[in-house]
PDB file as gemmi writes it, atoms N, CA and C in Angstrom:
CRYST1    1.000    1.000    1.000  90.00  90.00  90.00 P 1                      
ATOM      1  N   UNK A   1      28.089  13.598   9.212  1.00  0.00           N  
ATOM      2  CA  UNK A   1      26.695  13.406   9.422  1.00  0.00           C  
ATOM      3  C   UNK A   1      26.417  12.825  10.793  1.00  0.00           C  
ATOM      4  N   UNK A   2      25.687  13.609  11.364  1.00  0.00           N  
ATOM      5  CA  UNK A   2      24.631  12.870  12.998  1.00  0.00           C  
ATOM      6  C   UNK A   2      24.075  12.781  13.077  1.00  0.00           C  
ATOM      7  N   UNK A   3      23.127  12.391  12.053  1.00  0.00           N  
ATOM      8  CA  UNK A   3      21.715  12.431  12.283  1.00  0.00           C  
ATOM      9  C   UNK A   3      21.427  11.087  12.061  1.00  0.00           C  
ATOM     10  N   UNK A   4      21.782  10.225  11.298  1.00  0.00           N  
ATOM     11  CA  UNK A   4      21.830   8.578  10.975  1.00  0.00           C  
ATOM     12  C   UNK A   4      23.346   7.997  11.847  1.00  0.00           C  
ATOM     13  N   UNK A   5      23.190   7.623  12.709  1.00  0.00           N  
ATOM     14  CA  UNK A   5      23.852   6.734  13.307  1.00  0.00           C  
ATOM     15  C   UNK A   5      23.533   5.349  13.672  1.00  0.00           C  
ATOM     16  N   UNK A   6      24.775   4.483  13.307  1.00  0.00           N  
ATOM     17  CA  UNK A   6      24.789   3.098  13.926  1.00  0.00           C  
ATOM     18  C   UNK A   6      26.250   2.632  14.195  1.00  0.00           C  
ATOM     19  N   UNK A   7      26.196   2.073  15.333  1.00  0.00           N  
ATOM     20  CA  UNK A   7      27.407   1.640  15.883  1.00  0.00           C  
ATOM     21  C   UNK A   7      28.385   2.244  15.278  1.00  0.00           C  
ATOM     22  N   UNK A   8      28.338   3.789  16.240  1.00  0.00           N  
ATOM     23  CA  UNK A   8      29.528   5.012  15.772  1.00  0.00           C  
ATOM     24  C   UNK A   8      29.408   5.455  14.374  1.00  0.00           C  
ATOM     25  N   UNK A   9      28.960   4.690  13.355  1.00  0.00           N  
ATOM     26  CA  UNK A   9      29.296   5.212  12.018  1.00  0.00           C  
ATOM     27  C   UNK A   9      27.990   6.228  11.796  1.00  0.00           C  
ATOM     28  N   UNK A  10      28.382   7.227  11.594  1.00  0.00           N  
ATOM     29  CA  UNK A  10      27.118   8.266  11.268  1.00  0.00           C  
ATOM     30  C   UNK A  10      27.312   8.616   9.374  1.00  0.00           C  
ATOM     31  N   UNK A  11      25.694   8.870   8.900  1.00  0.00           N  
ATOM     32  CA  UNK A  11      25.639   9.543   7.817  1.00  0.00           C  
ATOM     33  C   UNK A  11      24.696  10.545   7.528  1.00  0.00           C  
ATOM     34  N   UNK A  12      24.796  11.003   6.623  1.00  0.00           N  
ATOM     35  CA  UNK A  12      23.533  12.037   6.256  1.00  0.00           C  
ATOM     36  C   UNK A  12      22.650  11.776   4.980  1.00  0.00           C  
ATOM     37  N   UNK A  13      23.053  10.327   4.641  1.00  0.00           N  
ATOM     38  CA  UNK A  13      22.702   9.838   3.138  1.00  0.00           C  
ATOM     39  C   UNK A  13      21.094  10.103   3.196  1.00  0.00           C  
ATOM     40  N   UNK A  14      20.793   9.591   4.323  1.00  0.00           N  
ATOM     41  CA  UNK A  14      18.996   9.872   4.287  1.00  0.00           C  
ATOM     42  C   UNK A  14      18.221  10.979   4.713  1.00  0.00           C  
ATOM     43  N   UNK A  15      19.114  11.984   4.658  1.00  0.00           N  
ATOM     44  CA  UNK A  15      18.250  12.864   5.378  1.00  0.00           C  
ATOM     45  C   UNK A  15      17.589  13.721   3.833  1.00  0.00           C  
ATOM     46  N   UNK A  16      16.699  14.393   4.431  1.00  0.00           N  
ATOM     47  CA  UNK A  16      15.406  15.008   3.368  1.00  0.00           C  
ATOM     48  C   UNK A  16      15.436  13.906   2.122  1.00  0.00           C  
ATOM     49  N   UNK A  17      14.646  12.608   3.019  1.00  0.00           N  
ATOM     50  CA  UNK A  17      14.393  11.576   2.285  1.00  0.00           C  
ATOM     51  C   UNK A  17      13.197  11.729   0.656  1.00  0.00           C  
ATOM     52  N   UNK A  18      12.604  12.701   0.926  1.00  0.00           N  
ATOM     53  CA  UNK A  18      11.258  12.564   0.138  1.00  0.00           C  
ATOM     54  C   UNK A  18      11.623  14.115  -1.097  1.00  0.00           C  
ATOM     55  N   UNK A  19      12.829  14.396  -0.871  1.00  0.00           N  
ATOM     56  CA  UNK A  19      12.998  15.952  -1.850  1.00  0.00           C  
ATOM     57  C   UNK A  19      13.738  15.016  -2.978  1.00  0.00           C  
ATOM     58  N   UNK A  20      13.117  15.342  -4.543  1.00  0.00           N  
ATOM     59  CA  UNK A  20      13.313  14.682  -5.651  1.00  0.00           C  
ATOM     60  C   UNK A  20      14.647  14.964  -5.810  1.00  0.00           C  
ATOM     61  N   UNK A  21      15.587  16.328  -5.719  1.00  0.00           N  
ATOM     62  CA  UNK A  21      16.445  16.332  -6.066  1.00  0.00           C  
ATOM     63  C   UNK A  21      17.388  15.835  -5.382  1.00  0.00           C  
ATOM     64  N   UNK A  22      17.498  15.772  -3.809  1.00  0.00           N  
ATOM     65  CA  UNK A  22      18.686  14.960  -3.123  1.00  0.00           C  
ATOM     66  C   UNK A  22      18.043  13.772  -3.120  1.00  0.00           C  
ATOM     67  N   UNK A  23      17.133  12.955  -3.532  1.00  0.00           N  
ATOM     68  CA  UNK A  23      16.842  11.395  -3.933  1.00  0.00           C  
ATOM     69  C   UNK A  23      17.636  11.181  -5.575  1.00  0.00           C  
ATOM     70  N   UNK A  24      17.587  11.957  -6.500  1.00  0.00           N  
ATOM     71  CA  UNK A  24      18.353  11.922  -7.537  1.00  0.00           C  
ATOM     72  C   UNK A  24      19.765  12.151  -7.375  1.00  0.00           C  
ATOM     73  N   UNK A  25      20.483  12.676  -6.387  1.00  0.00           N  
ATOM     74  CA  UNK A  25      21.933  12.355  -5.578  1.00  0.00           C  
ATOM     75  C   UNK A  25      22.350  11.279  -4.942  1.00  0.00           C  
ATOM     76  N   UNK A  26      21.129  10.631  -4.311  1.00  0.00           N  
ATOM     77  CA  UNK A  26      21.347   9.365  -3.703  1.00  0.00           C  
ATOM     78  C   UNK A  26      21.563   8.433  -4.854  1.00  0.00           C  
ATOM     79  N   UNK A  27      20.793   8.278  -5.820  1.00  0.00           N  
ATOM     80  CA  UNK A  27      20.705   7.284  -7.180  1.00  0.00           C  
ATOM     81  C   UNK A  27      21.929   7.192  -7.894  1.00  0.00           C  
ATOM     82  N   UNK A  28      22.492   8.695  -8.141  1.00  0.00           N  
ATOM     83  CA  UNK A  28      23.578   8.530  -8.888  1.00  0.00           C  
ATOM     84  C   UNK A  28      24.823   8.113  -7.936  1.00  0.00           C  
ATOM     85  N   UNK A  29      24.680   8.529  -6.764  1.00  0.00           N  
ATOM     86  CA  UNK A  29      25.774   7.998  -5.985  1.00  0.00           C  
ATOM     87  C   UNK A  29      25.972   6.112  -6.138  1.00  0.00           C  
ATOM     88  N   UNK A  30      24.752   5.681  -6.404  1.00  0.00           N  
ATOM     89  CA  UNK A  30      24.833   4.717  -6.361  1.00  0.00           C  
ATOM     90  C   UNK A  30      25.034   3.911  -7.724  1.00  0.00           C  
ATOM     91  N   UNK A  31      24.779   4.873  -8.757  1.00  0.00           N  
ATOM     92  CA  UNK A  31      25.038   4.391 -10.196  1.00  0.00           C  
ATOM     93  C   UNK A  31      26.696   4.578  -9.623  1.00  0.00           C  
ATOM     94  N   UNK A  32      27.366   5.218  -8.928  1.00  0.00           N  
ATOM     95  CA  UNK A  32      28.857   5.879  -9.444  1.00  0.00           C  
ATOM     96  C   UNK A  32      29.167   4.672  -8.963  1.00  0.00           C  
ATOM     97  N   UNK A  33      29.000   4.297  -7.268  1.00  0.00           N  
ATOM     98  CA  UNK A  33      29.502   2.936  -7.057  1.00  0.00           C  
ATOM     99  C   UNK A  33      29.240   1.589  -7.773  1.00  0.00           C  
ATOM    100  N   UNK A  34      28.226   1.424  -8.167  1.00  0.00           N  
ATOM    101  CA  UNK A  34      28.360   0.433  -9.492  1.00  0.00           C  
ATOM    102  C   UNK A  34      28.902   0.554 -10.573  1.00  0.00           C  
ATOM    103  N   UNK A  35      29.284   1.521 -10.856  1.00  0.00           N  
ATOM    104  CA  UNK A  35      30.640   1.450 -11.428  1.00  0.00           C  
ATOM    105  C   UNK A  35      31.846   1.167 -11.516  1.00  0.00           C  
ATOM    106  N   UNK A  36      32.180   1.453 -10.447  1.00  0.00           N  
ATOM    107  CA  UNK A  36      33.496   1.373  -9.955  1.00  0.00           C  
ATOM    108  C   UNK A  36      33.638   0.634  -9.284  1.00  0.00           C  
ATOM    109  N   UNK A  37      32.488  -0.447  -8.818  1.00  0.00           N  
ATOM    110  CA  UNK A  37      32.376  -1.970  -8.814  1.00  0.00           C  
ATOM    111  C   UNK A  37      32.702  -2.571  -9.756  1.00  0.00           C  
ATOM    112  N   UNK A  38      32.202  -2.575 -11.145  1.00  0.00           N  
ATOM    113  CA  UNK A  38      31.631  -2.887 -12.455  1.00  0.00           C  
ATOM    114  C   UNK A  38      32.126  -2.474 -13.694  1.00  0.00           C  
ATOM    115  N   UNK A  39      33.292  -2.085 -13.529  1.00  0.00           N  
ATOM    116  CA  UNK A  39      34.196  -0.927 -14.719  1.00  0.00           C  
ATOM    117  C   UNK A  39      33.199  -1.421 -15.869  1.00  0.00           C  
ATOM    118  N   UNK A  40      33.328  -2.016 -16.529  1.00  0.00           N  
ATOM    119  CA  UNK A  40      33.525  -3.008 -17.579  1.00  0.00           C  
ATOM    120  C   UNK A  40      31.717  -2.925 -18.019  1.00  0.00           C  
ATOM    121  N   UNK A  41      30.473  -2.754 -17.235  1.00  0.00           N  
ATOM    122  CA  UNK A  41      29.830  -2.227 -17.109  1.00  0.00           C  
ATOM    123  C   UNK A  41      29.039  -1.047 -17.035  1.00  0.00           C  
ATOM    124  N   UNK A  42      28.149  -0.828 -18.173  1.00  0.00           N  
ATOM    125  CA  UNK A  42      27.431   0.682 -18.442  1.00  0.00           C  
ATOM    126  C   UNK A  42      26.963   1.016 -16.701  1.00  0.00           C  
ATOM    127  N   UNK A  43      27.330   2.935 -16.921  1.00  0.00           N  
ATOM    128  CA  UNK A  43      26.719   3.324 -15.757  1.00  0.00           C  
ATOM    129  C   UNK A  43      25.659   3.206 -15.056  1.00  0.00           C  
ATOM    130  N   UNK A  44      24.759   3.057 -16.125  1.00  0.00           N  
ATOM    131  CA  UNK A  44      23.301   3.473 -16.079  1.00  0.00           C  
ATOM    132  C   UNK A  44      22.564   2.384 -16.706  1.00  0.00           C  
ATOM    133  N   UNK A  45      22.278   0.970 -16.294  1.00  0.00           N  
ATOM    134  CA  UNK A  45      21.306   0.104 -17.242  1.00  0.00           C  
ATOM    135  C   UNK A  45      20.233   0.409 -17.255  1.00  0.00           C  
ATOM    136  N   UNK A  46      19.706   0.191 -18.824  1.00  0.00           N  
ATOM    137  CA  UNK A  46      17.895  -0.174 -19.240  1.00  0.00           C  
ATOM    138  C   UNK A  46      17.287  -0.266 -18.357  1.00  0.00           C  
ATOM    139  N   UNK A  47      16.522   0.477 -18.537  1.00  0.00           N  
ATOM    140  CA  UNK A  47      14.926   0.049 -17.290  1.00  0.00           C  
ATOM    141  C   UNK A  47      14.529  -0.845 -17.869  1.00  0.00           C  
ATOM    142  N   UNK A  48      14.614  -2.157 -16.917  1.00  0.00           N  
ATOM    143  CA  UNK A  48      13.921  -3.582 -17.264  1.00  0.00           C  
ATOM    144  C   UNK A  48      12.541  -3.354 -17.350  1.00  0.00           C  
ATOM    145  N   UNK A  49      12.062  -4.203 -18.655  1.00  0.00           N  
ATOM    146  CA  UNK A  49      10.585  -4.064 -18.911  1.00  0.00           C  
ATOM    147  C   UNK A  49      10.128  -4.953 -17.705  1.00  0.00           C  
ATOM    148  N   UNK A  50       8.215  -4.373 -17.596  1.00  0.00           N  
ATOM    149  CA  UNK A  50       7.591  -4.712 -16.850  1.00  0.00           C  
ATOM    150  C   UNK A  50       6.568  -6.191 -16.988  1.00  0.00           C  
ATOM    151  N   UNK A  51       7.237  -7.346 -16.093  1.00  0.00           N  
ATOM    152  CA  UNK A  51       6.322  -8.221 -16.738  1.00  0.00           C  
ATOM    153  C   UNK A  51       5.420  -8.416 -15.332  1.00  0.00           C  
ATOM    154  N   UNK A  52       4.789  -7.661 -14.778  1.00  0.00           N  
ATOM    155  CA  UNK A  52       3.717  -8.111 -13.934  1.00  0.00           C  
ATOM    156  C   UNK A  52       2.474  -8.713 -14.290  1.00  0.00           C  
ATOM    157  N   UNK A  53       2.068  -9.458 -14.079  1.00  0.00           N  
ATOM    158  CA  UNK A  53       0.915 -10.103 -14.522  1.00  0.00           C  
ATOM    159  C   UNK A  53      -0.769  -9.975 -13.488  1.00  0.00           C  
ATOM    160  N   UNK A  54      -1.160  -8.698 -13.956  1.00  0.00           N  
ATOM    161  CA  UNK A  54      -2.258  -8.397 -12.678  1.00  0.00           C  
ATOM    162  C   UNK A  54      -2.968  -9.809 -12.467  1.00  0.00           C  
ATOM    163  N   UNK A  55      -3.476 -10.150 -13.820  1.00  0.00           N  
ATOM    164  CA  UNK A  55      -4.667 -11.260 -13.709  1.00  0.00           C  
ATOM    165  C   UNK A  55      -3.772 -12.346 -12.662  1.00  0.00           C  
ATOM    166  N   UNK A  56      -2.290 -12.838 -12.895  1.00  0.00           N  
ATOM    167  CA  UNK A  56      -2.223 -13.657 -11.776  1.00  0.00           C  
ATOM    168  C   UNK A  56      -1.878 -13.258 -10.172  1.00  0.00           C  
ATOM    169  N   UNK A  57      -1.512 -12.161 -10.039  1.00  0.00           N  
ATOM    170  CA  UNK A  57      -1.660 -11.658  -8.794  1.00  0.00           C  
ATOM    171  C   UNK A  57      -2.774 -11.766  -7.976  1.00  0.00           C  
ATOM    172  N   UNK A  58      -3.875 -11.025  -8.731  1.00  0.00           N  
ATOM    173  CA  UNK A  58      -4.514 -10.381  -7.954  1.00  0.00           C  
ATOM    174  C   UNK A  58      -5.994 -11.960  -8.643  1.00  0.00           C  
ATOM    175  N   UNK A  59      -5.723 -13.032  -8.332  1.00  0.00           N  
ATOM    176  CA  UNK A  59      -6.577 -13.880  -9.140  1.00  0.00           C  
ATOM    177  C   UNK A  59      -7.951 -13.902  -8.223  1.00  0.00           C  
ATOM    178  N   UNK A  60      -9.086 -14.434  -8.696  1.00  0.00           N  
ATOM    179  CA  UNK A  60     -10.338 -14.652  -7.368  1.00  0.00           C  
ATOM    180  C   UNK A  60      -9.542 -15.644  -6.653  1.00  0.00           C  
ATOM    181  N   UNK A  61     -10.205 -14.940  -4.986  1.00  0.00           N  
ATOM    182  CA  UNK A  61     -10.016 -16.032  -4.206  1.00  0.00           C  
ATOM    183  C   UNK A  61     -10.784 -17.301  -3.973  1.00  0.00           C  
ATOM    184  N   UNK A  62     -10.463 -18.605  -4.125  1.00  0.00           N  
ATOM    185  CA  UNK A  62     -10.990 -19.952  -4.390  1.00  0.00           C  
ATOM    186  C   UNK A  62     -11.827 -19.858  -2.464  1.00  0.00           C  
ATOM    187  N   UNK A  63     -11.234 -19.344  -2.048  1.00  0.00           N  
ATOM    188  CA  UNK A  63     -11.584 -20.086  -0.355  1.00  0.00           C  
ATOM    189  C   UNK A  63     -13.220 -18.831  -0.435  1.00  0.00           C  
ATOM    190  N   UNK A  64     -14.157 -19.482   0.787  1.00  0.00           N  
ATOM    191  CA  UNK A  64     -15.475 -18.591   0.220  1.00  0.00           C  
ATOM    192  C   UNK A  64     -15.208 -17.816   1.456  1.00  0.00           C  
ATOM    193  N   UNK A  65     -16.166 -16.665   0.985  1.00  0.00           N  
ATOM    194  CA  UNK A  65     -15.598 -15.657   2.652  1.00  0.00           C  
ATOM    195  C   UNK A  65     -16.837 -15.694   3.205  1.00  0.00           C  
ATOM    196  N   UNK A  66     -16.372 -16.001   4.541  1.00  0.00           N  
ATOM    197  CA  UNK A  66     -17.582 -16.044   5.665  1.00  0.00           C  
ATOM    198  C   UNK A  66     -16.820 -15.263   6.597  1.00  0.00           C  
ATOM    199  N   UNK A  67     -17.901 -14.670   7.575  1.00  0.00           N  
ATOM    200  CA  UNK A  67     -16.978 -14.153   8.845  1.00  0.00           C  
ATOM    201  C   UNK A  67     -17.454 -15.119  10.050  1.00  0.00           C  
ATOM    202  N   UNK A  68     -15.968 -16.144  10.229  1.00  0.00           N  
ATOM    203  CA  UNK A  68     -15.830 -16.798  11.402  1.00  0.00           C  
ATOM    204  C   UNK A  68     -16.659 -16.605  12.599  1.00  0.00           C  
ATOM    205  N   UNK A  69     -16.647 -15.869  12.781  1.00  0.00           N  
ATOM    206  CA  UNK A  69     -17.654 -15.286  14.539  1.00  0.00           C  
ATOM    207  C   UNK A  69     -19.094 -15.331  14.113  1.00  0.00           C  
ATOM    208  N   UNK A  70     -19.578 -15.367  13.205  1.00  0.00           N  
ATOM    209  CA  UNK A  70     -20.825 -14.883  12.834  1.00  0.00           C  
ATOM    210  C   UNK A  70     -21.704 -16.442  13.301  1.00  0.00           C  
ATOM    211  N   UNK A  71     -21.267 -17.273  13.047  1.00  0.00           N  
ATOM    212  CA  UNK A  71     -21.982 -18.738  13.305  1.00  0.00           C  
ATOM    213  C   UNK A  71     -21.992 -18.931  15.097  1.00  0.00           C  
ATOM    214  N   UNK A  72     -20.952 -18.842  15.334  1.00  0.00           N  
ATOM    215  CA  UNK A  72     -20.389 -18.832  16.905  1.00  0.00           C  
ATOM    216  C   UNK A  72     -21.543 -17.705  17.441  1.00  0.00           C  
ATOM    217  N   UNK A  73     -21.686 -16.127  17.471  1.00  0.00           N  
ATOM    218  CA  UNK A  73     -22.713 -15.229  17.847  1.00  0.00           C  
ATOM    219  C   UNK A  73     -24.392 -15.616  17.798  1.00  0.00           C  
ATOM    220  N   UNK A  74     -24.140 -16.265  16.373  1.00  0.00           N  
ATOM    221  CA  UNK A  74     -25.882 -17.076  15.715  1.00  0.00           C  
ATOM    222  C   UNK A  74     -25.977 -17.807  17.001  1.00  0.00           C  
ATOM    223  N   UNK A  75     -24.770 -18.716  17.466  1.00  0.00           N  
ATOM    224  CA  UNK A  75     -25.554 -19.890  18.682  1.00  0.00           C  
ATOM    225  C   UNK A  75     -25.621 -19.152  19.753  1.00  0.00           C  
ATOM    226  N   UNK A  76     -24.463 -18.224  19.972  1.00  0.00           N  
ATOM    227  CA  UNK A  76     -25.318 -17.271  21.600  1.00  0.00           C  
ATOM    228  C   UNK A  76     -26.127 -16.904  21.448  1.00  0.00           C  
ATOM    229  N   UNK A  77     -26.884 -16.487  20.138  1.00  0.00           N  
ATOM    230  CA  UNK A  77     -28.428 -15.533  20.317  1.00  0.00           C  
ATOM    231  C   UNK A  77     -29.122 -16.757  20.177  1.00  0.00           C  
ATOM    232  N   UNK A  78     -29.133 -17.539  19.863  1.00  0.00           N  
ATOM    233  CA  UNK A  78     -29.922 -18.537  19.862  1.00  0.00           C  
ATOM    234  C   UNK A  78     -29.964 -19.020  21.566  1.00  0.00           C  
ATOM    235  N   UNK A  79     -29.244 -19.731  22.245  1.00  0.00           N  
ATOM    236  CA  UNK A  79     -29.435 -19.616  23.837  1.00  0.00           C  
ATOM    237  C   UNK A  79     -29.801 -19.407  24.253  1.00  0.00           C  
ATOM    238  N   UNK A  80     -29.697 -17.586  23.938  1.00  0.00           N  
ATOM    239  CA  UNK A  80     -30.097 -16.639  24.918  1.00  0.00           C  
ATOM    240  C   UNK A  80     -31.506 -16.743  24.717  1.00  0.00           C  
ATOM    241  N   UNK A  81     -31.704 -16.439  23.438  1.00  0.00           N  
ATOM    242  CA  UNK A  81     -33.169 -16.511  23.205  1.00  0.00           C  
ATOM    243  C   UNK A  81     -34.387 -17.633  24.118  1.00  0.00           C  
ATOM    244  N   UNK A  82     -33.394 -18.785  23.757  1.00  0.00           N  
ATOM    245  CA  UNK A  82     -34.359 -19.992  24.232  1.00  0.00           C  
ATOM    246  C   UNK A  82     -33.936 -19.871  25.672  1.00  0.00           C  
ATOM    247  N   UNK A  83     -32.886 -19.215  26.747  1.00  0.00           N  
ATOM    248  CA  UNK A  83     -33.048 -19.395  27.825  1.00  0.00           C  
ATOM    249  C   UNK A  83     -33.867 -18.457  28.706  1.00  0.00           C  
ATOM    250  N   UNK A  84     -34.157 -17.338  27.680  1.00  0.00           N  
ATOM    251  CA  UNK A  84     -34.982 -15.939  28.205  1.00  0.00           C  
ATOM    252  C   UNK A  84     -36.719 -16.373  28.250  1.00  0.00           C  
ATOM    253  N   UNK A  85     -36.700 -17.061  26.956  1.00  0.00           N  
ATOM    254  CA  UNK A  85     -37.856 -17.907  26.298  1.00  0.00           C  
ATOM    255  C   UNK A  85     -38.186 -19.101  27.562  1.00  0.00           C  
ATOM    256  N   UNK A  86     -37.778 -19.590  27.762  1.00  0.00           N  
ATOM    257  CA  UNK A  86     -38.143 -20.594  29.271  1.00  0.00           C  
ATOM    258  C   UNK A  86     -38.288 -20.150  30.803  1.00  0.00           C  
ATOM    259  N   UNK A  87     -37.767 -18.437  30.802  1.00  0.00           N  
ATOM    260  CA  UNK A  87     -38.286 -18.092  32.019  1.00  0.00           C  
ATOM    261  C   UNK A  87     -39.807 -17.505  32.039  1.00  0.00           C  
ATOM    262  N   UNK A  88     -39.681 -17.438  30.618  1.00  0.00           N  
ATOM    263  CA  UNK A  88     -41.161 -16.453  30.801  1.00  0.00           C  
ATOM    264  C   UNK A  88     -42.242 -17.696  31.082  1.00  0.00           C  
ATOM    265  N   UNK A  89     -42.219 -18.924  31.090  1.00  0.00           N  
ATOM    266  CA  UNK A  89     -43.216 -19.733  30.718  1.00  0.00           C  
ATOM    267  C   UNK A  89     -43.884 -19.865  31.550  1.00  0.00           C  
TER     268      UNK A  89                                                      
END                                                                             
């Protein structure tokens, strides 16, 4: 493989990253080496159940939303106003 290189070592493990069936070659390659890491160990473990918890992820945010610049812009138009406002007088 030449198409993935790093310091001399080249592979082709990633190439046609997004095609289901050589991504299902990559997986089992990697079930095989956990194996043979792992004798003693099933090939293939359980898909661990899912404990995501949306409500605490995604919780309201406590902080209030303002947009920063908006107070800062309020006092330049304000200035401007009153310094445009004093030439006319």
């Amino acid at each position: 493989g030449d198409l993935n290189c790093c310091g001399g070592h080249c592979t082709n493990l990633w190439v046609d990253l997004f095609n289901p069936g050589t991504t299902a070659w990559r997986i089992s390659l990697a079930y095989d080496l956990f194996k043979r890491r792992f004798p003693e160990a099933p090939r293939d473990l359980q898909k661990a159940p899912c404990d995501f918890r949306r409500d605490k992820w995604y919780t309201e945010d406590p902080w209030p939303r303002e947009d920063p610049w908006k107070r800062a812009n309020l006092a330049k138009t304000v200035n401007f106003r009153l310094s445009t406002s004093d030439q006319h007088i």
